[in-house]
LUMNU-567213 format. One line per 5 residues: number of its first residue (from 0); for each residue y negated, z, x negated of N, C-alpha, C, O. Coordinates in nm, 2 decimals, always signed. Layout:
BEGIN
NUM = Y:Z:X:Y:Z:X:Y:Z:X:Y:Z:X | ...
//
This chain:
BEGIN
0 = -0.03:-2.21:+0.64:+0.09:-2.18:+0.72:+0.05:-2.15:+0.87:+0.12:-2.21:+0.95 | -0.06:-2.08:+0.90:-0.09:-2.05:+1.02:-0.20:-2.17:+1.09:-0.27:-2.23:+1.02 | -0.19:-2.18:+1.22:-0.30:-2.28:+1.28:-0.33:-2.23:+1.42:-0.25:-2.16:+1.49 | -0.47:-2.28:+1.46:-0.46:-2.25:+1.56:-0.46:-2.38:+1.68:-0.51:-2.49:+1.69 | -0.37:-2.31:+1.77:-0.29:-2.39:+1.89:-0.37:-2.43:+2.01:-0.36:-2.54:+2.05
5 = -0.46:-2.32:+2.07:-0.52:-2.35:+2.14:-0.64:-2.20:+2.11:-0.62:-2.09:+2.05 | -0.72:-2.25:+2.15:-0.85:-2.16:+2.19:-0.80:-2.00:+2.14:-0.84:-1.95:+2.04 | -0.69:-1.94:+2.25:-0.68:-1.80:+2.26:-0.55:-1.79:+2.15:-0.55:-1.67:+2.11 | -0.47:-1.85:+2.12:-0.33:-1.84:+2.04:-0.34:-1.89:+1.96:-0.38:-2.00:+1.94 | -0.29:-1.79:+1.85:-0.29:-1.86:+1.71:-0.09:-1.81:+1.66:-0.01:-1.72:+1.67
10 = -0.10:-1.96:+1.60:+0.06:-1.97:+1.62:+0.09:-2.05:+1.44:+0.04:-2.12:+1.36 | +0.24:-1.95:+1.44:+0.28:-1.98:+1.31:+0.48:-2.01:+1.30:+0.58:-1.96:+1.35 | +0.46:-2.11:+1.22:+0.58:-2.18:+1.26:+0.70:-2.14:+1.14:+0.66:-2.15:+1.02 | +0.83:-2.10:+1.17:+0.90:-2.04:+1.05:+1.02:-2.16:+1.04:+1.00:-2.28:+1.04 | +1.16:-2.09:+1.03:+1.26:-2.19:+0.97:+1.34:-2.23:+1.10:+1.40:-2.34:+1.12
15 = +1.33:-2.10:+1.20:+1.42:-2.09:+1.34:+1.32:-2.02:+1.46:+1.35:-2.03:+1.58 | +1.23:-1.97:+1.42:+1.16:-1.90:+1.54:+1.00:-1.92:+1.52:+0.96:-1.90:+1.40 | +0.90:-1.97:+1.61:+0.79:-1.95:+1.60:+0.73:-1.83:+1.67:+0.76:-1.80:+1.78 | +0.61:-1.77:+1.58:+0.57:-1.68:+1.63:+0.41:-1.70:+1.68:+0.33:-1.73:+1.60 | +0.37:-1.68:+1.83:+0.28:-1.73:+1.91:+0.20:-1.60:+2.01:+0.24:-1.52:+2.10
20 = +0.08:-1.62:+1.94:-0.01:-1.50:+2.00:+0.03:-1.49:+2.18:+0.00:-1.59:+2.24 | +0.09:-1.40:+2.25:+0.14:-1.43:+2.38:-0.02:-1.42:+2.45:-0.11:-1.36:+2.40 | -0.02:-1.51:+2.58:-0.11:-1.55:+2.68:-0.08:-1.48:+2.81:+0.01:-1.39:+2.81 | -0.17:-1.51:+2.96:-0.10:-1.46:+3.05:+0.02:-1.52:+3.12:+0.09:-1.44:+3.18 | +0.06:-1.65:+3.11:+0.13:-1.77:+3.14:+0.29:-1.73:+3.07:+0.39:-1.78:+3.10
25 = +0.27:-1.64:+2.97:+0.39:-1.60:+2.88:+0.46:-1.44:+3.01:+0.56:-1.38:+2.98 | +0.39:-1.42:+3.10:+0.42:-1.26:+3.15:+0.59:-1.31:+3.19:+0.67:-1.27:+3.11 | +0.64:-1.40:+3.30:+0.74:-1.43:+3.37:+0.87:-1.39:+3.25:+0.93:-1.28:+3.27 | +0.90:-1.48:+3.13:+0.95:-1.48:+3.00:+0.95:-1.32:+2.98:+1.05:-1.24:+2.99 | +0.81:-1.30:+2.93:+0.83:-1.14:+2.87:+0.86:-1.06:+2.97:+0.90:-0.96:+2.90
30 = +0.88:-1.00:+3.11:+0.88:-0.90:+3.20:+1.05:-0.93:+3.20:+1.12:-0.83:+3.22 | +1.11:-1.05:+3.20:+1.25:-1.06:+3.22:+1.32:-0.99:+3.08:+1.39:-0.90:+3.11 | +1.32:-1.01:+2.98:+1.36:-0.98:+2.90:+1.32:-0.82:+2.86:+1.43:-0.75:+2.86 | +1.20:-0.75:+2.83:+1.20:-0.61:+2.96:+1.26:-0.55:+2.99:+1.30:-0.44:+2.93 | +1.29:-0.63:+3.12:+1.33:-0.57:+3.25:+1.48:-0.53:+3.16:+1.52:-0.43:+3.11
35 = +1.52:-0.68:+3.18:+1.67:-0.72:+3.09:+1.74:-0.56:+3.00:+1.84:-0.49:+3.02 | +1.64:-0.56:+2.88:+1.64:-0.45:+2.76:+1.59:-0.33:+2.81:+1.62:-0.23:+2.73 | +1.55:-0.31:+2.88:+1.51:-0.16:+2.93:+1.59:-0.02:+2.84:+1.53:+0.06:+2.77 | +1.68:-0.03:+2.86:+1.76:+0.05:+2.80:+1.79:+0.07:+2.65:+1.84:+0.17:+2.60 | +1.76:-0.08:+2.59:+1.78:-0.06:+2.48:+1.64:-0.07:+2.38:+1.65:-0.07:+2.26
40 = +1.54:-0.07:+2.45:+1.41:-0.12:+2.41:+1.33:+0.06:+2.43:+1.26:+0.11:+2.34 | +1.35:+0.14:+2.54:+1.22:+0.23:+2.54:+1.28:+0.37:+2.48:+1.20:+0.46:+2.50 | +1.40:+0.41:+2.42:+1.38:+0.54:+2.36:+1.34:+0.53:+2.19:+1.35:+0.60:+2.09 | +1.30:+0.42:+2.22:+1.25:+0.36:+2.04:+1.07:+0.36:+2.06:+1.00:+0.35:+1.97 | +1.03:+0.39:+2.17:+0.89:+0.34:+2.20:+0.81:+0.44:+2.21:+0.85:+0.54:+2.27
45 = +0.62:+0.43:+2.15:+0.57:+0.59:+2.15:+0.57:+0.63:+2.25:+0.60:+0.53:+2.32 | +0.56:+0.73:+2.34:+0.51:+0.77:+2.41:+0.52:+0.92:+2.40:+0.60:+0.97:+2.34 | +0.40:+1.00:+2.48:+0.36:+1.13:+2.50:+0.44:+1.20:+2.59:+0.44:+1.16:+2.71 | +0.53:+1.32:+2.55:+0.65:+1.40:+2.62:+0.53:+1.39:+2.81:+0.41:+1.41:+2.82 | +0.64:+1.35:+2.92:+0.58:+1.39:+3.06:+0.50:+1.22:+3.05:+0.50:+1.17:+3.16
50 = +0.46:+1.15:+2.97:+0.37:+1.04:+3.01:+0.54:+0.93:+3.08:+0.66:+0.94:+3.05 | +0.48:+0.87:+3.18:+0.58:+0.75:+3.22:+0.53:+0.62:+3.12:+0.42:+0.61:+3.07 | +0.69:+0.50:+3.12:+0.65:+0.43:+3.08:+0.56:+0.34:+3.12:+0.53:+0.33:+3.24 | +0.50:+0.26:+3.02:+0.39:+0.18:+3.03:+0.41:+0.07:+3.12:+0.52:+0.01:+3.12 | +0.31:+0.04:+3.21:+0.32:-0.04:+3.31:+0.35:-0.15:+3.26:+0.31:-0.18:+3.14
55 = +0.45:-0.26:+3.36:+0.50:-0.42:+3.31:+0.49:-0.49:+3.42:+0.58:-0.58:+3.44 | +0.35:-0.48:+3.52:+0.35:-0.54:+3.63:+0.20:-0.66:+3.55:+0.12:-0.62:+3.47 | +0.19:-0.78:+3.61:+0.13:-0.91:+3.57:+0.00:-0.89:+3.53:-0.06:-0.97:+3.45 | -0.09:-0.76:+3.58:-0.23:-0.72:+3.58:-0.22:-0.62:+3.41:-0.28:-0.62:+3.30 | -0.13:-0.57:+3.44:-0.13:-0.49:+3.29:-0.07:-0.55:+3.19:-0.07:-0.50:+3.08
60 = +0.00:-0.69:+3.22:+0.01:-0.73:+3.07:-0.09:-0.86:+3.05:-0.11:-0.91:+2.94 | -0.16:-0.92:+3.18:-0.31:-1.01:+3.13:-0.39:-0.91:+3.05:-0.46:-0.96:+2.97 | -0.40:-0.78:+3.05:-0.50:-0.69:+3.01:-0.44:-0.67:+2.88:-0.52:-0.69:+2.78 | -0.33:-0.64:+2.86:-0.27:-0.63:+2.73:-0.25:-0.73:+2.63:-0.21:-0.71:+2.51 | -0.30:-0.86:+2.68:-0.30:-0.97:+2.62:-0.48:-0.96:+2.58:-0.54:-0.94:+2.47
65 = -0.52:-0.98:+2.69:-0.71:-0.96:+2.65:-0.69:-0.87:+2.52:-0.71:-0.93:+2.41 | -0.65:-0.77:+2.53:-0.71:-0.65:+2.43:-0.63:-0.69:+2.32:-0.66:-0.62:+2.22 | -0.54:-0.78:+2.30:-0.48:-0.81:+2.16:-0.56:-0.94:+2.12:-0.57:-0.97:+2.00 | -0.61:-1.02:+2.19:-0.71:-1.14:+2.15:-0.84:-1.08:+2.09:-0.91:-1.12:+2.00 | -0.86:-0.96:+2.17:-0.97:-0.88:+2.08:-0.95:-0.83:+1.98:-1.04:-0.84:+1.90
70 = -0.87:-0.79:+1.96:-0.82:-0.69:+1.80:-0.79:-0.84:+1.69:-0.84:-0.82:+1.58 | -0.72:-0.96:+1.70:-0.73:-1.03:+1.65:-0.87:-1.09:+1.65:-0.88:-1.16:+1.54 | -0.98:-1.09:+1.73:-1.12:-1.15:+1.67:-1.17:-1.06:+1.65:-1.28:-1.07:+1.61 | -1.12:-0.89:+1.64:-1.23:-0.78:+1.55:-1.16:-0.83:+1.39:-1.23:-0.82:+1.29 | -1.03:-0.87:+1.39:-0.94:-0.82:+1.27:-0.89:-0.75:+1.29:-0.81:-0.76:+1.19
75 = -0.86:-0.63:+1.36:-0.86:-0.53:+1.39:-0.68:-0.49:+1.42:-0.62:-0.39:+1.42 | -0.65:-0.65:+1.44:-0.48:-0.64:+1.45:-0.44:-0.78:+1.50:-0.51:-0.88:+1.52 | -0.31:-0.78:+1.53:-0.22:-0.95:+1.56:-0.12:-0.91:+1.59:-0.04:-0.84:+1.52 | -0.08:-0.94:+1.77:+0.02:-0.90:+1.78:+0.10:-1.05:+1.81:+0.02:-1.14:+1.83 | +0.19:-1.07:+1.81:+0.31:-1.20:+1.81:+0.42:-1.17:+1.92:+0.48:-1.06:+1.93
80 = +0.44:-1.29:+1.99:+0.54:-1.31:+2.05:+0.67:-1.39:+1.97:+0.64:-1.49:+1.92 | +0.80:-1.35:+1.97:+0.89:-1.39:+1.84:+0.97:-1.53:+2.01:+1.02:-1.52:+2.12 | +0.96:-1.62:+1.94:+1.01:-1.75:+2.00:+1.10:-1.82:+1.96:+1.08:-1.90:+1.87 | +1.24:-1.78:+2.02:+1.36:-1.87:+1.98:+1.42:-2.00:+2.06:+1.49:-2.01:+2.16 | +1.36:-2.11:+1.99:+1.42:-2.27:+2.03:+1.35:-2.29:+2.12:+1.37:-2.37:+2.21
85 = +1.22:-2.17:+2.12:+1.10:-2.23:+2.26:+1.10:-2.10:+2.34:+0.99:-2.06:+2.38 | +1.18:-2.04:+2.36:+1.16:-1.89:+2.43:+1.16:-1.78:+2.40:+1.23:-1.72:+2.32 | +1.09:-1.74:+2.46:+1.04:-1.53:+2.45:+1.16:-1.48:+2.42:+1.26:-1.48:+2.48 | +1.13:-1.43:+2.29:+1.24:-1.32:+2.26:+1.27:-1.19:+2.21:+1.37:-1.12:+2.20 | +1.14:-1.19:+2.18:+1.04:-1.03:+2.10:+0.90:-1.07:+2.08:+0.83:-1.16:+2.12
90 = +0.87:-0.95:+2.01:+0.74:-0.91:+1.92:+0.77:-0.83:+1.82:+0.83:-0.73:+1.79 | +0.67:-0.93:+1.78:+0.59:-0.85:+1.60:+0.47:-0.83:+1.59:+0.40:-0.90:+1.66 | +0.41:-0.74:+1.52:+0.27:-0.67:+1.56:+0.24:-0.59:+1.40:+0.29:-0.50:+1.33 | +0.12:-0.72:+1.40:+0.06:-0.63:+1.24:-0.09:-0.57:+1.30:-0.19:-0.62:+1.35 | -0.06:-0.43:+1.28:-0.14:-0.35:+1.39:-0.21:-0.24:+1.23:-0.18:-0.23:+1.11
95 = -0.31:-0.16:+1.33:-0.41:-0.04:+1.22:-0.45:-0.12:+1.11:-0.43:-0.09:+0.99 | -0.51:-0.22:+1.17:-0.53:-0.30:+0.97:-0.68:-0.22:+0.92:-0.78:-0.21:+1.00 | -0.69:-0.19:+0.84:-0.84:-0.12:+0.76:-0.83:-0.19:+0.65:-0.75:-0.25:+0.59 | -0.98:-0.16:+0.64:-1.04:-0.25:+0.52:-1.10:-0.20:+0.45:-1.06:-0.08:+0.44 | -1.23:-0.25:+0.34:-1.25:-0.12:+0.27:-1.14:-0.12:+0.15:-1.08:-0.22:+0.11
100 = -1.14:+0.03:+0.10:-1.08:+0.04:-0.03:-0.87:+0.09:+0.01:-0.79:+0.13:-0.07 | -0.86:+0.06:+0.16:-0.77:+0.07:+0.24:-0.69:-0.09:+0.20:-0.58:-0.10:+0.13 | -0.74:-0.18:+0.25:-0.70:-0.30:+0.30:-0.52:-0.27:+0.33:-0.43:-0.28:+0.25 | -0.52:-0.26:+0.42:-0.37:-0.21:+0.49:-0.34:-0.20:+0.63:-0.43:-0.18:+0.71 | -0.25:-0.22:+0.65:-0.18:-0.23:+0.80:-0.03:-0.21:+0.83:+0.04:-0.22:+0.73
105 = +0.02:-0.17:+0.93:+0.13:-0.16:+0.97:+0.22:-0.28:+1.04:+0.17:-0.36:+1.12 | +0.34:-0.29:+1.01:+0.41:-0.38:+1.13:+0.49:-0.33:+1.23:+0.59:-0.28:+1.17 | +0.50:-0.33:+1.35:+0.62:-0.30:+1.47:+0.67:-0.41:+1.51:+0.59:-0.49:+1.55 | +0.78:-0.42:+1.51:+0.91:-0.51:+1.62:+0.98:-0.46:+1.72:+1.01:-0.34:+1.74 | +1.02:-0.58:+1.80:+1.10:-0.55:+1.86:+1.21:-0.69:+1.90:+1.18:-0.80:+1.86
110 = +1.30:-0.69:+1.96:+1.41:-0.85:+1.99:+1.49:-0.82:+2.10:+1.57:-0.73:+2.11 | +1.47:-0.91:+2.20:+1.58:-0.90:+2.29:+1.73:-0.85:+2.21:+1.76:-0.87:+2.10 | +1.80:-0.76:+2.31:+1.96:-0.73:+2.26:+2.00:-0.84:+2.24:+2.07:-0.86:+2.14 | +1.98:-0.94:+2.35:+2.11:-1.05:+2.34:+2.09:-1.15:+2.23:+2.17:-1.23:+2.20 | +1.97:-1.13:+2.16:+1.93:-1.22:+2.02:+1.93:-1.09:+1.91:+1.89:-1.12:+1.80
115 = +1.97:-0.98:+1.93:+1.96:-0.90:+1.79:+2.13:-0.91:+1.70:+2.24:-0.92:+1.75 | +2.08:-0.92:+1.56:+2.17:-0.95:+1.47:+2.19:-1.08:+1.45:+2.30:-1.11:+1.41 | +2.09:-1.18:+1.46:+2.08:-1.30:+1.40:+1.97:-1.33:+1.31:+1.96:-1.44:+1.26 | +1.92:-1.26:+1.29:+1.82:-1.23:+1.21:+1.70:-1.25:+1.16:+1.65:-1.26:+1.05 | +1.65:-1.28:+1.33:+1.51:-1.36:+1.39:+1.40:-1.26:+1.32:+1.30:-1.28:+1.25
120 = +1.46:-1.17:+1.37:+1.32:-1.01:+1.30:+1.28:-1.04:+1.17:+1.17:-1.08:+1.14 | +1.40:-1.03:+1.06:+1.37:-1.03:+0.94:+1.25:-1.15:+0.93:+1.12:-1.15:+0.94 | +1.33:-1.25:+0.91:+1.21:-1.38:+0.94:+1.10:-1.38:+0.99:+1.00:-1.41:+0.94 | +1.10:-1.33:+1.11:+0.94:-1.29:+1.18:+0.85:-1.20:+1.06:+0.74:-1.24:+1.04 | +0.90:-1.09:+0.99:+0.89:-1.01:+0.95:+0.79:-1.08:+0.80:+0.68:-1.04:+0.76
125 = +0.86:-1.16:+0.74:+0.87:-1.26:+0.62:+0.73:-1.28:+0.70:+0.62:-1.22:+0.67 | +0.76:-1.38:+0.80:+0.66:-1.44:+0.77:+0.49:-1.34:+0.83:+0.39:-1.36:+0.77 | +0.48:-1.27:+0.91:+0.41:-1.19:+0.91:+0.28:-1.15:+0.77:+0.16:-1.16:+0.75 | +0.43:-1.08:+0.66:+0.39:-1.05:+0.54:+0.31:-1.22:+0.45:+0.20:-1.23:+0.39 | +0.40:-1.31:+0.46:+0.31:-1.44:+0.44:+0.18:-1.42:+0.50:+0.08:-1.41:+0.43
130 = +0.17:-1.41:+0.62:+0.01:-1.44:+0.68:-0.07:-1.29:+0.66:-0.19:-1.31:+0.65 | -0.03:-1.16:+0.66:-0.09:-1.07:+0.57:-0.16:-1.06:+0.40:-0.26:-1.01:+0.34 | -0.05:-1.13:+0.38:-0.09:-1.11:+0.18:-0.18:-1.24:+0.18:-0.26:-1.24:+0.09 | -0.18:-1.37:+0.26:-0.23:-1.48:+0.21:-0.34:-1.53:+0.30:-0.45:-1.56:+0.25 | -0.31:-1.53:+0.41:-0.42:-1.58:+0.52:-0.50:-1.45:+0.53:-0.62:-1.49:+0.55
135 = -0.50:-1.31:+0.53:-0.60:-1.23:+0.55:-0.59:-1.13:+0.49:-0.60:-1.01:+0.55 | -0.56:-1.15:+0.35:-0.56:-1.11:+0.22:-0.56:-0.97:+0.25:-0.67:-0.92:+0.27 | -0.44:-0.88:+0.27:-0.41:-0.72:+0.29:-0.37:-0.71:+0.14:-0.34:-0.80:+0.07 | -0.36:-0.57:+0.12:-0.33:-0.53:-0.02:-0.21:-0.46:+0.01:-0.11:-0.46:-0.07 | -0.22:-0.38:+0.15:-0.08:-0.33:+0.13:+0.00:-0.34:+0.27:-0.09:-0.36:+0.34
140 = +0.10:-0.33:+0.34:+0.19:-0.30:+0.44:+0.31:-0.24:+0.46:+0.40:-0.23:+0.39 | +0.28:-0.19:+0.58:+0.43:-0.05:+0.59:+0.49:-0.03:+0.72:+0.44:-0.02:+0.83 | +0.63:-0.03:+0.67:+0.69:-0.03:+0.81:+0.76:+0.09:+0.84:+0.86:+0.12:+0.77 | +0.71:+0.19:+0.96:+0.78:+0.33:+0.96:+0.92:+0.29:+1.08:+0.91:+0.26:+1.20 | +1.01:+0.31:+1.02:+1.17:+0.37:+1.14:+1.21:+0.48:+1.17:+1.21:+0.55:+1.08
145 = +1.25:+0.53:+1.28:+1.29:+0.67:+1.30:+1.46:+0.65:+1.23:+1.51:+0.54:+1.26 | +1.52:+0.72:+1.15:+1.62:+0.73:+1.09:+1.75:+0.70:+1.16:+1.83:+0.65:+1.08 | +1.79:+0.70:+1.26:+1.86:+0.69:+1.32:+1.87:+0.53:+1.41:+1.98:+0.48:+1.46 | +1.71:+0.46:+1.41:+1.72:+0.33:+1.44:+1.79:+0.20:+1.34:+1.72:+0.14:+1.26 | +1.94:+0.18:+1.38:+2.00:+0.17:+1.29:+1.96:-0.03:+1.26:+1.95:-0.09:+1.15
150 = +1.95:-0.05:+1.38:+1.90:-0.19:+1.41:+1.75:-0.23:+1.31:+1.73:-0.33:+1.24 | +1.68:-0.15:+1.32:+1.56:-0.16:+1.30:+1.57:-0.15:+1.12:+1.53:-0.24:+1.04 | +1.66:-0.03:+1.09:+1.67:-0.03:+0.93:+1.69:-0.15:+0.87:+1.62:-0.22:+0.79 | +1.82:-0.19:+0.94:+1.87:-0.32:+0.88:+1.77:-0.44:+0.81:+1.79:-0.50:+0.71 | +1.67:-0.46:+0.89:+1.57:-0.56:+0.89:+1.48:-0.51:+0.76:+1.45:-0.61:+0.70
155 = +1.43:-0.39:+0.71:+1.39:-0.39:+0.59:+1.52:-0.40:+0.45:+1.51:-0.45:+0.34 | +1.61:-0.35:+0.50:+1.72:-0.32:+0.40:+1.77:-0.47:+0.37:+1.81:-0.49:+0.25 | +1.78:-0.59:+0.46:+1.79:-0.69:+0.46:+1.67:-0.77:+0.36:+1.70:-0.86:+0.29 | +1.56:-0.73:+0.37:+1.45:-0.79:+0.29:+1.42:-0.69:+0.20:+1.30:-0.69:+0.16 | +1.48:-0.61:+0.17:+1.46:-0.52:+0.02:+1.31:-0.46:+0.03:+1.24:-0.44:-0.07
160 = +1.29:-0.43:+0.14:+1.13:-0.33:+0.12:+1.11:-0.24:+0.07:+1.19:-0.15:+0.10 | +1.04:-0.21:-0.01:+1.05:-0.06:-0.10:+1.07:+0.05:-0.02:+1.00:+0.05:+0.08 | +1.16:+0.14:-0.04:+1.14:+0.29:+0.03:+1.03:+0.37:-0.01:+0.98:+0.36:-0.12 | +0.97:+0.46:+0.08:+0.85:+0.53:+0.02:+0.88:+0.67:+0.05:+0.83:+0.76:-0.02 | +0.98:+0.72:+0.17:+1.00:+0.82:+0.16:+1.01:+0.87:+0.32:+1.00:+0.79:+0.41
165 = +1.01:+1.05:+0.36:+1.02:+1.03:+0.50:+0.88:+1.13:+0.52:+0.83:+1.22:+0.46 | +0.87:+1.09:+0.62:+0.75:+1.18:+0.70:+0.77:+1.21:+0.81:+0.76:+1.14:+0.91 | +0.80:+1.36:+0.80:+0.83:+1.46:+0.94:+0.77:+1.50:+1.05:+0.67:+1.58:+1.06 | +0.82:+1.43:+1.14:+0.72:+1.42:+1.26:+0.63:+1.37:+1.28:+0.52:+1.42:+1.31 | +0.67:+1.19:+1.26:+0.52:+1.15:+1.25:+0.49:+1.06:+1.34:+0.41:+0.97:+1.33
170 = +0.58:+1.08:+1.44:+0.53:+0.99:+1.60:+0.57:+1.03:+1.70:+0.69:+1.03:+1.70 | +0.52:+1.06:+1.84:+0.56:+1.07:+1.94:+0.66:+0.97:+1.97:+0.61:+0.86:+2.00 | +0.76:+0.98:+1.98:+0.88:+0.85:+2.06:+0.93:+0.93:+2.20:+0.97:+1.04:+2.21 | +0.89:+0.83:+2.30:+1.02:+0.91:+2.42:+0.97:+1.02:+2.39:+1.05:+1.05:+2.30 | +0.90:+1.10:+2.40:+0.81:+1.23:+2.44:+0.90:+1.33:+2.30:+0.93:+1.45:+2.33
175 = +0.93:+1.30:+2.21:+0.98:+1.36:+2.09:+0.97:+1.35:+1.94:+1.01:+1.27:+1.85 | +0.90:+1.45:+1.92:+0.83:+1.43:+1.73:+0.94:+1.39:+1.68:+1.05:+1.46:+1.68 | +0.93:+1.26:+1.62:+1.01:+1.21:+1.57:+0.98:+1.22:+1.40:+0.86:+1.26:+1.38 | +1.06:+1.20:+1.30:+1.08:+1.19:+1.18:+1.11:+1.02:+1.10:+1.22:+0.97:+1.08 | +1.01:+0.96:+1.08:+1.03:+0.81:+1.03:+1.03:+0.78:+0.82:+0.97:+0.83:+0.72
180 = +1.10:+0.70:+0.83:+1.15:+0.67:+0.72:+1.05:+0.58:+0.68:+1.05:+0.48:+0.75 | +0.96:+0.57:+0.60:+0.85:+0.49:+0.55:+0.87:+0.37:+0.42:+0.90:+0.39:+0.30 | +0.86:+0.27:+0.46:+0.87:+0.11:+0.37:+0.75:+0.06:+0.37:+0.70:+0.01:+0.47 | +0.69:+0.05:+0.26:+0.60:-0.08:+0.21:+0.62:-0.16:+0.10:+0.71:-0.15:+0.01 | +0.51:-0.24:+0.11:+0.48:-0.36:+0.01:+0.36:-0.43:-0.01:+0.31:-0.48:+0.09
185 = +0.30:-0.44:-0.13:+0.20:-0.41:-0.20:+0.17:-0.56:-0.19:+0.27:-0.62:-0.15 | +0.05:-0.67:-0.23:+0.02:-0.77:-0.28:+0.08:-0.81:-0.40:+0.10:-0.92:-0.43 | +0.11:-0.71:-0.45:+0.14:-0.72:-0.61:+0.31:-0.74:-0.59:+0.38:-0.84:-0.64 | +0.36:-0.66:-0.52:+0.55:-0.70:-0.50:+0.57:-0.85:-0.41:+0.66:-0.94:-0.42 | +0.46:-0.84:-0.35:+0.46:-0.99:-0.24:+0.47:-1.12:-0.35:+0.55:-1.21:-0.33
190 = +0.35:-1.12:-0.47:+0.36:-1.18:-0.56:+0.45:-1.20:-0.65:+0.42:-1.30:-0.72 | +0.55:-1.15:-0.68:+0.68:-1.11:-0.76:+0.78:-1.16:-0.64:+0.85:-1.25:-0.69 | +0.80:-1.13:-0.50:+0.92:-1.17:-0.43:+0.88:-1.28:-0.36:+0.98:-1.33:-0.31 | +0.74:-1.36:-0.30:+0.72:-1.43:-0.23:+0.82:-1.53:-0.25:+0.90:-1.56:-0.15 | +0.84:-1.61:-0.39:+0.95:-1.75:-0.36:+1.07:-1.73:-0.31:+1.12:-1.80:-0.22
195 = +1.11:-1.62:-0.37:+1.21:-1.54:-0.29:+1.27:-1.55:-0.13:+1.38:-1.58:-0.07 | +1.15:-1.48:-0.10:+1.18:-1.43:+0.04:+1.09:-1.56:+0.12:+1.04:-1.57:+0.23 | +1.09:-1.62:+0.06:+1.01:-1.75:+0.13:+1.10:-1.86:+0.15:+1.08:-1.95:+0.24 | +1.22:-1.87:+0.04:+1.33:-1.94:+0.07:+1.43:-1.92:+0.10:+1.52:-2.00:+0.14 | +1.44:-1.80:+0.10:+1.54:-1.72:+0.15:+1.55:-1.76:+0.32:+1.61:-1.84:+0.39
200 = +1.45:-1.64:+0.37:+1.43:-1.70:+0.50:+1.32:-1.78:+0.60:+1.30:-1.78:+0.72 | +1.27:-1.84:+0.51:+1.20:-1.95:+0.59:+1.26:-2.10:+0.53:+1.20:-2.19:+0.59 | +1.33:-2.12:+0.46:+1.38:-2.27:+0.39:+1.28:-2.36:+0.27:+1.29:-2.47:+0.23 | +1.17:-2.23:+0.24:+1.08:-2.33:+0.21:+1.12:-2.27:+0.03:+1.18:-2.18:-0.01 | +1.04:-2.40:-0.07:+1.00:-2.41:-0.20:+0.89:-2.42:-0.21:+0.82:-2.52:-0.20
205 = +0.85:-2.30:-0.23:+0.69:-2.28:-0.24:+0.65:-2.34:-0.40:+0.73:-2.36:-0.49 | +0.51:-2.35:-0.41:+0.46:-2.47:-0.55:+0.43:-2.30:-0.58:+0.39:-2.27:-0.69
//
């Protein structure tokens, strides 16, 4: 499913959106969209109460790009640019991967407003979990929402992720202990829903 594209990007192709390790050449695209979402993108985002938001000037996101091409050659994580009909339109990020008697990681999204509710995420999401369970064989993955992100629910509730329960106070958001609603999925459920959720939203008939 996955290939790689050029040297630094490794890119994976779905039913409507491809998802493409972002470069520095990608900054123009992503700072507009940003800029654009501002409002609807950062009281969802961690940050430490008094810290300002994270810089989005061309030097901090070549650096932000470096250090995700690193974490993808430690293993260590994969973050994705989500691409509709060829342009920037979020991110997906299979991030904290451990190994060991762990093998687990987390996912974060995010989607331009003006592309949310078409249901690019879920699919990014799909296929994510494809290149987790199959390409770099995780055992398990979990996706935390703050309860009130109603957008963000949708996208597990839409792909039937197991509930696991809530955990109080378990991130700084917007400088506020937040409380997140916890979803995973095991190797073993991936194997039971893969045809599933593989034709579902990616078009495919898997053998």
């Amino acid at each position: 499913m996955a290939r790689i594209a050029a040297a630094a990007s490794l890119e994976i192709v779905g039913q409507r959106i491809t998802l493409r390790t972002l470069v520095e050449s990608d900054y123009d695209a992503w700072h507009e969209v940003r800029r654009r979402c501002r409002d609807w993108l950062i009281p969802w985002e961690p940050r430490p109460k008094g810290a300002p938001p994270p810089a989005e000037d061309r030097g901090s996101f070549a650096a932000r790009c470096a250090i995700r091409e690193r974490e993808r050659q430690l293993g260590s994580g994969y973050g994705f640019g989500i691409f509709v009909g060829g342009r920037f339109s979020g991110e997906v990020t299979l991030s904290s991967i451990q190994r060991g008697p762990f093998q687990s990681a987390s996912i974060g999204y995010w989607i331009d407003e003006a592309e949310a509710g078409h249901g690019y995420v879920p699919e990014a999401v799909v296929m994510v979990l494809h290149f987790a369970f199959e390409a770099i064989d995780l055992h398990r993955v979990e996706i935390s929402i703050i309860p009130r992100n109603r957008p963000s629910l949708r996208v597990v509730e839409k792909l039937g992720v197991r509930r696991e329960g809530l955990a109080e106070r378990f991130l700084e958001i917007d400088g506020k202990w937040e409380d997140h609603v916890r979803f995973a999925m095991t190797s073993e459920e991936w194997a039971v829903r893969r045809s599933e959720l593989l034709e579902m939203w990616l078009g495919r008939r898997p053998n």
